[in-house]
C-alpha positions as CSV (number, residue, x, y, z in Angstrom):
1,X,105.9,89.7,-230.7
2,X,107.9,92.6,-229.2
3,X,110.4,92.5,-232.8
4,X,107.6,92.5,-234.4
5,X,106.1,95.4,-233.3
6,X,108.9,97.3,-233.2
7,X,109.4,96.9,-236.6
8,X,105.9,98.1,-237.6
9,X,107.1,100.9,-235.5
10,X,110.3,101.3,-237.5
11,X,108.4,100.9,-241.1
12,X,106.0,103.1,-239.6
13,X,108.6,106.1,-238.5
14,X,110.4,105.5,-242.0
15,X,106.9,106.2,-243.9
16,X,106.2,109.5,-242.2
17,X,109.7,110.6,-243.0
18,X,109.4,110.1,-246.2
19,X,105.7,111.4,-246.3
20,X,107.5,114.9,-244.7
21,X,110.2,115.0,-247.6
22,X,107.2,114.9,-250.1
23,X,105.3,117.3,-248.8
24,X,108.9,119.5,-248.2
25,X,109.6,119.0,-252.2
26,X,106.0,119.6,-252.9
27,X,106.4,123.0,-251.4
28,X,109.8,123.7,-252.9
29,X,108.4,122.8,-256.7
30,X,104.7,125.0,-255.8
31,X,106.1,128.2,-254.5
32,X,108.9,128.2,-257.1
33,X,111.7,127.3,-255.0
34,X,112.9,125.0,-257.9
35,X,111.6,123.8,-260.8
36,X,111.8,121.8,-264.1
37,X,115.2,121.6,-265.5
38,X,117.1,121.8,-262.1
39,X,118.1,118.9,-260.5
40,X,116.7,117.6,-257.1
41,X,120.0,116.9,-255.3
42,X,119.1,114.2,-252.3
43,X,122.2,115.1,-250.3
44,X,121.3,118.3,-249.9
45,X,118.0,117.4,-249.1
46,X,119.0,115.2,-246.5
47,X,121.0,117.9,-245.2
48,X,118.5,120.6,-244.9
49,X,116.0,118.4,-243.0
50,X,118.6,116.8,-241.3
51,X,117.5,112.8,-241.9
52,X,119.5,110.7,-244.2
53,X,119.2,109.9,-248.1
54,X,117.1,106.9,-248.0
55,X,113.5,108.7,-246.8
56,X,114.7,111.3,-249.6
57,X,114.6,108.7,-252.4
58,X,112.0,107.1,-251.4
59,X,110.0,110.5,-251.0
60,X,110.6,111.4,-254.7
61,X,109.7,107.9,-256.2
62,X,106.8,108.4,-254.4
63,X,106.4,112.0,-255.9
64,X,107.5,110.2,-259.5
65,X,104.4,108.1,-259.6
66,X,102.2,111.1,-258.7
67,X,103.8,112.7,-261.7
68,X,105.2,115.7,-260.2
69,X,108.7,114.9,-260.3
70,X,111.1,112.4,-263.0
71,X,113.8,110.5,-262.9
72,X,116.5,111.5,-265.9
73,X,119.0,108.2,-266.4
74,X,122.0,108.3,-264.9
75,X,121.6,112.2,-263.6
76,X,118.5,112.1,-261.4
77,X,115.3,113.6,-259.8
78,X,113.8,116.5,-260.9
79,X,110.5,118.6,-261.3
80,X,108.4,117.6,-263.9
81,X,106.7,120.4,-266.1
82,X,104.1,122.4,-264.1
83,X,102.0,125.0,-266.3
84,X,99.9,127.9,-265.6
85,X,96.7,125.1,-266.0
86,X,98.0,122.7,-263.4
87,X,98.3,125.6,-260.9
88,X,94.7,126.7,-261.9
89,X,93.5,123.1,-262.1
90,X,94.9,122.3,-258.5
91,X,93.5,125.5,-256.7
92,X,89.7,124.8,-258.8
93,X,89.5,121.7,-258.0
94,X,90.8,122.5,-254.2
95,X,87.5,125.3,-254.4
96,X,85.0,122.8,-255.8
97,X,85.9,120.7,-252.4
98,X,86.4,123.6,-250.0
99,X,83.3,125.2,-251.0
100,X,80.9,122.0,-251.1
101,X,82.1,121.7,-247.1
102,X,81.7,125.4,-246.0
103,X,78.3,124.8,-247.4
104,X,77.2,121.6,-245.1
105,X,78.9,123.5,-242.1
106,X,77.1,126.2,-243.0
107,X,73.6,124.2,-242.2
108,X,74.4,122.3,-239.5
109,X,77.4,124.4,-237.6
110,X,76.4,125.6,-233.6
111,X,77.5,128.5,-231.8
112,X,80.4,126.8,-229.8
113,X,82.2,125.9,-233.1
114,X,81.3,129.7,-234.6
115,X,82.8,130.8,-231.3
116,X,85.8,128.6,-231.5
117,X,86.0,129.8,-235.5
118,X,86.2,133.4,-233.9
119,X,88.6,132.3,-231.6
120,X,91.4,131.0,-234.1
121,X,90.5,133.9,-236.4
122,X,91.6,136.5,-234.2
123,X,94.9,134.2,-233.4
124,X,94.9,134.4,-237.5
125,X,95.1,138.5,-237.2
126,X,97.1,138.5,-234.1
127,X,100.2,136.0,-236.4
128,X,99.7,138.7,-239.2
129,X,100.0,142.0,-237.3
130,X,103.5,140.5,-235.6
131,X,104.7,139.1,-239.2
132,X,104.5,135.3,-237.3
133,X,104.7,133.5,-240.4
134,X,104.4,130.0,-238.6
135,X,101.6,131.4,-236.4
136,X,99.8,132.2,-239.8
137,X,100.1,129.1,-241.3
138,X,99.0,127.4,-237.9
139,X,95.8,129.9,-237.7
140,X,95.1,129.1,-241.0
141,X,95.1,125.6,-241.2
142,X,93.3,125.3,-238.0
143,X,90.5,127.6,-239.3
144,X,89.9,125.6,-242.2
145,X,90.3,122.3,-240.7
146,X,87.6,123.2,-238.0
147,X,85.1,124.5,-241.0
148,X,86.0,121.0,-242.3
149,X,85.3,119.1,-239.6
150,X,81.5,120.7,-239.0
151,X,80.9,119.7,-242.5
152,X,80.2,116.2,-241.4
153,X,81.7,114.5,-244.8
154,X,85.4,112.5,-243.9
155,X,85.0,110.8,-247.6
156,X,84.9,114.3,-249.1
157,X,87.2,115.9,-246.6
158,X,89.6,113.0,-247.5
159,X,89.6,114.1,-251.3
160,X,90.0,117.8,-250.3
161,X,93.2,116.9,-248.4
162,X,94.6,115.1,-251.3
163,X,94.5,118.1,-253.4
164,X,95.6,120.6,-250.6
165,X,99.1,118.9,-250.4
166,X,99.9,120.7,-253.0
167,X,99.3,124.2,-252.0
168,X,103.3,125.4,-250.6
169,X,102.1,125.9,-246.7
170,X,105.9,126.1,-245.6
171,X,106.2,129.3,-248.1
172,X,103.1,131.1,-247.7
173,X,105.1,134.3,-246.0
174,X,106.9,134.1,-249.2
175,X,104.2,134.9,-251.6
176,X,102.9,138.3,-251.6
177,X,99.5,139.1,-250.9
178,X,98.5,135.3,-249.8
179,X,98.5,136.1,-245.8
180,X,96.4,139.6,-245.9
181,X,94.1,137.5,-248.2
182,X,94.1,134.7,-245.3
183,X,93.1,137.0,-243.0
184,X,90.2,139.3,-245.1
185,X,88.6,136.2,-246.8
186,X,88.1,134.7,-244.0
187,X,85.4,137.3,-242.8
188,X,83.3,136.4,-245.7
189,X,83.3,132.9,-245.1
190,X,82.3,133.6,-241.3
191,X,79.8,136.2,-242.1
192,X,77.8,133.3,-244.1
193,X,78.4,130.8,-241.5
194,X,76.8,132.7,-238.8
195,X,74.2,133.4,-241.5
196,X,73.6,129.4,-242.0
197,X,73.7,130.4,-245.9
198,X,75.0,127.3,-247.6
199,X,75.3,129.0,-251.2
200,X,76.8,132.0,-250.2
201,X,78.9,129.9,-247.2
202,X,80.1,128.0,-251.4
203,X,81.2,131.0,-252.9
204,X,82.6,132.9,-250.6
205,X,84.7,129.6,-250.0
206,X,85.4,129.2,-253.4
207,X,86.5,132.6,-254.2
208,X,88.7,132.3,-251.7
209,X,90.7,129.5,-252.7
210,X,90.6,130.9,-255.9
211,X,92.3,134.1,-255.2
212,X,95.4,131.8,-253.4
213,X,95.2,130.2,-256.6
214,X,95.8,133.4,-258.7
215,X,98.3,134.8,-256.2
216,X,100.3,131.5,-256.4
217,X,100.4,132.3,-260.4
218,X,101.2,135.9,-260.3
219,X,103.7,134.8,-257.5
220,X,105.3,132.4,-260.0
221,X,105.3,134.3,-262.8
222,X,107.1,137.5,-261.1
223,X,109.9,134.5,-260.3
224,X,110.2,133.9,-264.4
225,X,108.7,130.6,-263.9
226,X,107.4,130.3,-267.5
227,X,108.8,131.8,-269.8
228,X,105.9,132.4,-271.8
229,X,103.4,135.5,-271.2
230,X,100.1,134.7,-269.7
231,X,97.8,133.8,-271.5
């Protein structure tokens, strides 16, 4: 019994590594760090997270089947297409989700979790006046998780987060615009919170997530991601 739960343990540890390399080459194709046409090389992944090959392949065939990388015979991993549409796509379908929870918080949230939404605001504005990237991303996530969580809705929570990988959360610093946007949309969605307005609570949700969405483009497209103009 004792092997055998230390091998679930094992199998266990080896998933979640190879859950972290996805989301690491996630952020890497979303924020433009690479992209179609350049190799993936698994070494040097290995290296920069410091873990060894095997989570690294296992992390891309796992990104294959999602479609967002491909294997090339006999030369390797690498990103698969990603238009102007799929970023758009992503970030509207990411706001349909968003918004349809900030709305149920909206009706049922108290003043202990409006408090506590204060709270990890102001930690928000305290990350971004000392430039603490990591303390950003933290404040962030934590603001939006906690909106999540009032909602009352795991199922739709669940299909939020499976959409949400795919925003680059390791490179927000990186994108101009997306932090001060963290920070100022925020009071919007608050404002109708404390309101208990479930439609504006949607759109002010909604236009947030859309604005990332539109700075992730611009973003992109200032790094000659597509070589096409916009359209």
């Amino acid at each position: 019994m004792t092997v055998a739960r230390s091998g679930d343990h094992a199998l266990g540890r080896r998933r979640q590594l190879s859950d972290e390399v996805a989301a690491h080459v996630r952020d890497l194709i979303m924020s433009g760090q690479v992209r179609h046409g350049e190799f993936l090389r698994l070494e040097r992944i290995a290296e920069d997270l410091g873990i060894s090959v095997t989570p690294v392949r296992e992390a891309l065939l796992s990104l294959r089947g999602e479609g967002f990388v491909t294997l090339e015979p006999r030369r390797g991993f690498m990103p698969a297409p990603l238009t102007r549409r799929d970023v758009q796509d992503l970030f509207e379908a990411q706001a349909y989700f968003a918004g349809e929870l900030a709305a149920r918080a909206a009706g049922t949230i108290a003043e202990p979790e409006l408090a506590a939404l204060d709270r990890t605001q102001a930690l928000l504005e305290e990350a971004f006046e000392a430039g603490d990237s990591a303390g950003i991303e933290h404040a962030n996530h934590r603001f939006h998780r906690q909106i999540n969580l009032c909602a009352g809705s795991p199922k739709m929570a669940w299909l939020l987060q499976t959409v949400v990988r795919y925003a680059p959360r390791r490179f927000y610093a990186s994108i101009d615009g997306w932090t001060r946007a963290s920070v100022d949309d925020h009071h919007l969605v608050l404002a109708a919170l404390r309101t208990g307005d479930e439609g504006a609570a949607r759109q002010a949700m909604r236009a947030h997530i859309r604005h990332a969405g539109t700075l992730l483009v611009v973003h992109l497209e200032a790094q000659g991601f597509w070589d096409d103009p916009p359209g």
